[in-house]
C-alpha positions as a printed Julia matrix, in Angstrom:
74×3 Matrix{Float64}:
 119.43  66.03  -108.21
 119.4   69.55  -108.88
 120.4   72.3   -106.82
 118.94  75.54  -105.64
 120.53  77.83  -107.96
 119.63  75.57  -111.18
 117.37  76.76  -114.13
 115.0   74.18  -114.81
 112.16  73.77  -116.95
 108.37  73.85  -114.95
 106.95  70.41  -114.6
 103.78  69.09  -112.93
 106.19  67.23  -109.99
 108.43  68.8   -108.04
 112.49  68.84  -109.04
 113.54  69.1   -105.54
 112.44  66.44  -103.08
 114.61  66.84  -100.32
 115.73  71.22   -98.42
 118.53  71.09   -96.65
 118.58  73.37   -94.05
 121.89  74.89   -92.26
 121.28  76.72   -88.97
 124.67  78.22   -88.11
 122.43  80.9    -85.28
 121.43  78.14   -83.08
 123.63  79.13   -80.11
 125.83  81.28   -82.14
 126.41  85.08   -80.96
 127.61  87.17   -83.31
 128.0   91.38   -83.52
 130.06  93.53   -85.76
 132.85  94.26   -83.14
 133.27  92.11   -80.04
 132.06  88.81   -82.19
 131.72  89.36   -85.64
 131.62  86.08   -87.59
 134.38  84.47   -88.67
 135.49  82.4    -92.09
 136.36  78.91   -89.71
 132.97  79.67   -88.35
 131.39  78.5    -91.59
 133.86  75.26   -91.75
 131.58  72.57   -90.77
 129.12  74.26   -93.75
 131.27  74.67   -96.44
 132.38  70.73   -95.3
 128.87  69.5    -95.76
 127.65  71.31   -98.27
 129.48  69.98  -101.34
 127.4   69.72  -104.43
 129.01  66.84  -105.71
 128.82  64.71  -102.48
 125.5   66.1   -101.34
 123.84  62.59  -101.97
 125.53  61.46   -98.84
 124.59  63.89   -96.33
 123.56  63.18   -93.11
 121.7   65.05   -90.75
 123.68  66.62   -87.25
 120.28  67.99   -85.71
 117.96  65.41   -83.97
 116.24  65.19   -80.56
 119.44  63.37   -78.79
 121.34  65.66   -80.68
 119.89  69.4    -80.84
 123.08  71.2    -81.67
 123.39  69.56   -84.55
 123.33  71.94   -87.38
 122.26  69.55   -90.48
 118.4   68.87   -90.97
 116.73  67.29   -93.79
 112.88  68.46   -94.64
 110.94  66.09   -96.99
């Protein structure tokens, strides 16, 4: 499967049949001074997001689970 950042040629179907979507705002406050962001708070990101292992993803975010940061659009 390719990723984002790959060049590939135009075709009539689509290379990419699964966005992965990361949403490290969802209850995350961040400013420049008192909270600026932090490298351990991308952890759980740069975990998941392996290229080589992205086949086995799962998704975090789901209606039980809404802080779940993982989510999978078709």
């Amino acid at each position: 499967m390719p990723s984002f950042f790959d060049n590939l040629p135009v075709q009539e179907s689509p290379w990419t049949e699964r966005l992965w979507i990361y949403d490290l705002r969802t209850n995350m406050h961040f400013t420049l001074e008192q909270n600026p962001l932090r490298r351990e708070d991308l952890d759980e990101f740069v975990a998941r997001s392996k290229p080589e292992s992205r086949h086995r993803r799962q998704e975090t975010s789901s209606e039980p689970n809404p802080e779940g940061r993982w989510r999978r659009f078709s």
